[in-house]
C-alpha positions as CSV (number, residue, x, y, z in Angstrom):
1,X,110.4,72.4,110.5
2,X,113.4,74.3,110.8
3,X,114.2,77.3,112.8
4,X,116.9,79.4,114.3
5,X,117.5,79.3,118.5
6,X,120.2,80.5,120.6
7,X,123.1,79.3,120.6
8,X,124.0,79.5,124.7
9,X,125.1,76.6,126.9
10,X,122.5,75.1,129.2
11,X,122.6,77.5,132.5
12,X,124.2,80.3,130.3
13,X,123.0,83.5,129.0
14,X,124.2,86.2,126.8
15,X,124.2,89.8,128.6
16,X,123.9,93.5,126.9
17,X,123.1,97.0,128.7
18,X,121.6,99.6,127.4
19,X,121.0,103.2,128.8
20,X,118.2,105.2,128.0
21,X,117.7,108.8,130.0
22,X,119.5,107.3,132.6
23,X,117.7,104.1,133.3
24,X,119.9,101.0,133.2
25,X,118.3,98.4,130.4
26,X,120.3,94.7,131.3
27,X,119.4,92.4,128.6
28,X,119.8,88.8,129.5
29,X,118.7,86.2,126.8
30,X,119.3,82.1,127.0
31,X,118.4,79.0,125.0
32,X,114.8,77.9,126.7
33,X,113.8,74.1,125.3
34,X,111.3,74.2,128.0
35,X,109.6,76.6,130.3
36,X,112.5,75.6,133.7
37,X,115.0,77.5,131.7
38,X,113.4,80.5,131.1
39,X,112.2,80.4,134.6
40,X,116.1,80.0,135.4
41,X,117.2,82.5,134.0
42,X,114.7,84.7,135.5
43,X,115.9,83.6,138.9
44,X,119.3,84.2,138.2
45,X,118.3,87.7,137.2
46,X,116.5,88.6,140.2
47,X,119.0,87.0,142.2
48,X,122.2,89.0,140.8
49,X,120.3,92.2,140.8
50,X,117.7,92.2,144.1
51,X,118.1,95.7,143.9
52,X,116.9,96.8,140.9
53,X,113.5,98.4,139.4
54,X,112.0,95.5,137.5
55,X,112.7,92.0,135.8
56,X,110.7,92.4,132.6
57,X,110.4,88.8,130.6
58,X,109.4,87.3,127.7
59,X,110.1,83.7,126.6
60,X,108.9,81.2,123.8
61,X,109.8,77.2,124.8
62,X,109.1,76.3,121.5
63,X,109.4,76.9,118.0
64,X,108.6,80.2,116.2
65,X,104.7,80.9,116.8
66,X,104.3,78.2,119.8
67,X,100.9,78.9,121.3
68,X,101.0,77.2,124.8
69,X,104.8,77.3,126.5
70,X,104.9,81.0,125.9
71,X,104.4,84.2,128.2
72,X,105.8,87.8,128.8
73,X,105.2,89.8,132.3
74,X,105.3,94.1,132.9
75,X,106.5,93.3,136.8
76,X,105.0,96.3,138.0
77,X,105.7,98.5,134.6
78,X,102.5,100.1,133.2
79,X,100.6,97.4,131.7
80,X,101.5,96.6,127.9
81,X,105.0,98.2,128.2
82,X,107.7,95.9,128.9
83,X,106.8,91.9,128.2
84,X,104.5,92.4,125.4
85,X,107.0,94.7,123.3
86,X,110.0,92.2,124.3
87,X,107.5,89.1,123.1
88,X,106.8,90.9,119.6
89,X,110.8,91.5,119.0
90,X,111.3,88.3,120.1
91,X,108.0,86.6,117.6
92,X,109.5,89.6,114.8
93,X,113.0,87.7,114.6
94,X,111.6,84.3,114.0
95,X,113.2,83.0,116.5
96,X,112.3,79.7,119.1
97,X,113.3,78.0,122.5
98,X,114.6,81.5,123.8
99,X,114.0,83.3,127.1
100,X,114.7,87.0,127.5
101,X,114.7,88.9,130.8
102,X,114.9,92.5,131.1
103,X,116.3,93.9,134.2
104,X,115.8,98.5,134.7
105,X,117.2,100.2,137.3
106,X,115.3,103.7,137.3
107,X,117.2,106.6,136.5
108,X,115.2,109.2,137.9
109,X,113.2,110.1,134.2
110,X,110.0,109.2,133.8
111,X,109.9,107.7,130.0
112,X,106.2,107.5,129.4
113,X,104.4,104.6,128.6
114,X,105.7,105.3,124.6
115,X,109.4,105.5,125.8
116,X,109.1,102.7,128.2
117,X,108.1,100.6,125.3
118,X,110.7,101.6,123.1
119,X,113.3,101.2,125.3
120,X,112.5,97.6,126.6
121,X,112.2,97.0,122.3
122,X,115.2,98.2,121.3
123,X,117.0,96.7,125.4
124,X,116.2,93.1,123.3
125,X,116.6,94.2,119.8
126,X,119.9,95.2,120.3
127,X,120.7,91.8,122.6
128,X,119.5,89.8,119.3
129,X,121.8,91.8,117.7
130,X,125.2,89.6,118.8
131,X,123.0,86.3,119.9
132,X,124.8,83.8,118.6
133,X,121.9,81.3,116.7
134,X,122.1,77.3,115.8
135,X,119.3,75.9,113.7
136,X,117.0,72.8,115.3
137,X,115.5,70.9,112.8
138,X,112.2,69.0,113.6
139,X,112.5,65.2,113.3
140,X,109.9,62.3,112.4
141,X,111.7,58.9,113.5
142,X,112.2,56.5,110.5
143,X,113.0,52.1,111.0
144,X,115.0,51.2,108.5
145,X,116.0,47.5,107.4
146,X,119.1,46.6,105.8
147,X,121.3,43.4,105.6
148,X,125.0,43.5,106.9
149,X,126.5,44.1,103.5
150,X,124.4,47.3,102.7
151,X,125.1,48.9,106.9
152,X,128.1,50.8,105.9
153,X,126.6,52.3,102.4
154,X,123.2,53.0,104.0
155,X,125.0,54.9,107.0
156,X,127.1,56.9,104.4
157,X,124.2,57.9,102.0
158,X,122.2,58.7,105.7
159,X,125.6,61.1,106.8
160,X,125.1,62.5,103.4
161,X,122.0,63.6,104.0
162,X,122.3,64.6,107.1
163,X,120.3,62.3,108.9
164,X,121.2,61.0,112.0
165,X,121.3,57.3,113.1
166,X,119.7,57.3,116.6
167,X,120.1,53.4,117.3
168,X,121.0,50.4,115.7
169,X,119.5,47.0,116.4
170,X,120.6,43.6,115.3
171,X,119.2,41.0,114.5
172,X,120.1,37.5,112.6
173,X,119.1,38.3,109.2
174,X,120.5,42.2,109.2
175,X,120.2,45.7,111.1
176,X,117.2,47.9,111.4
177,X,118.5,51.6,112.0
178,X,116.0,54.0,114.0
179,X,117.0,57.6,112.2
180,X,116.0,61.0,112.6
181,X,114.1,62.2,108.6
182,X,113.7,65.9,108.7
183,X,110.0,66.5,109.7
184,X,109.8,69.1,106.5
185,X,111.3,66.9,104.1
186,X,109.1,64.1,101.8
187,X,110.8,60.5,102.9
188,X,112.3,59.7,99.7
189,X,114.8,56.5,99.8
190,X,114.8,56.2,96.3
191,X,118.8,56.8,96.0
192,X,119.4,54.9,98.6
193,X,117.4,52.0,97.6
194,X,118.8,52.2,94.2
195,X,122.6,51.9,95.9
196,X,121.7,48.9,97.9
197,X,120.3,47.2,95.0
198,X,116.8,47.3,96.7
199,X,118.0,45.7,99.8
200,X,116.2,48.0,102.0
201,X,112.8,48.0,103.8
202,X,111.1,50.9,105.5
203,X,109.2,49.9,108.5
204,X,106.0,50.8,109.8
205,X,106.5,51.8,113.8
C-alpha cells in the first residue's frame, strides 16, 4: 500500500489561522506514526495557548481508512461540530499517520452548530492546503541469496527498483540480503534472476 503523509519533522507541526466572524481558527497539523504524536501535538497546543476557547482534534496513526489508532474530540463544542468534521477532511484527502488540532478563541459570534462545522472544515481544509506530503510505501520483508560475484548486480537491479536492502548477512558460501518488496507489488525476480544467471534463491522466513 502506498499512501500520502505529512511531510513534518518528528516534534514539528505546520500552523495556519483562519478567522471566521471574529473567532480565531489555529490549525496545527503533524506527521502521527503512532497515537504519542498526535497526543504531542495536542499538548503542545494546549500548552502554547492555555487561554483559548477549545482544542478541537482529529488524528489517524495509520494509513488512509485505519479503524483502531484513530479518534476526533468536540472539547466542549456542541457535539458533532468540530472533531467529526476535521476527521471527514482529514479521511476526504486520503491522507495517513497525521494529527490535526484545532485551537478557537471565541470572538464574541455565536456561529451555530452549521457554521461551527464549517468553519472547523474549511480551519483544516485550508491547513492541507500547503501541508507539505511524502509517500510511505508498505513493505513485506524478502531473504534473498546470492553468491559474492552476483552482490553488486543484485544490489543495483534492487536500487533500480527501488527496493531497499535492510541487512546483509554473510556467510561462507555467499550473502543473503533481507530487503524491503513493496507490500502492493507481485514479487517478481524474474529480471533479476535472469542477470545473475539463476544464481539467486528466495528464502522462506
Amino acid at each position: 500500500m502506498r499512501y500520502a503523509v505529512p511531510d513534518v519533522p518528528a516534534g514539528r507541526w505546520q500552523e495556519s489561522e483562519l478567522e471566521v466572524e471574529r473567532s480565531r481558527f489555529i490549525t496545527w497539523l503533524c506527521h502521527a506514526p503512532n497515537t504519542a504524536a498526535f497526543e504531542a501535538l495536542l499538548a503542545e497546543a494546549r500548552r502554547t495557548h492555555p487561554n483559548a476557547s477549545h482544542h478541537c482534534s482529529a488524528f489517524i496513526a495509520g494509513p488512509p481508512g485505519e479503524q483502531t489508532a484513530n479518534g476526533f474530540s468536540d472539547d466542549g463544542e456542541p457535539g458533532g461540530t468540530a472533531g467529526r468534521p476535521m476527521f471527514q477532511v482529514l479521511e476526504g484527502a486520503s491522507l495517513g499517520q497525521i494529527g490535526c488540532v484545532v485551537t478557537r478563541y471565541f470572538g464574541g459570534t455565536k456561529l451555530g452548530t452549521g457554521g461551527l462545522a464549517r468553519a472547523y472544515s474549511r480551519a483544516v481544509a485550508e491547513g492541507l492546503e500547503a501541508l507539505p506530503r511524502r509517500t510511505v510505501v508498505e513493505r513485506t520483508p524478502l531473504r534473498l541469496r546470492v553468491d559474492f560475484a552476483g552482490e553488486a548486480e543484485a544490489r543495483a537491479w534492487l536500487a533500480e527498483q527501488e527496493v531497499p536492502v535492510e541487512q546483509a548477512d554473510y556467510a561462507a558460501d555467499g550473502v543473503v540480503l533481507r530487503v524491503g518488496w513493496p507490500s502492493d507489488a507481485p514479487t517478481d525476480l524474474s529480471a533479476l534472476e535472469t542477470r545473475l544467471r539463476g544464481r539467486l534463491a528466495l528464502l522462506d522466513d
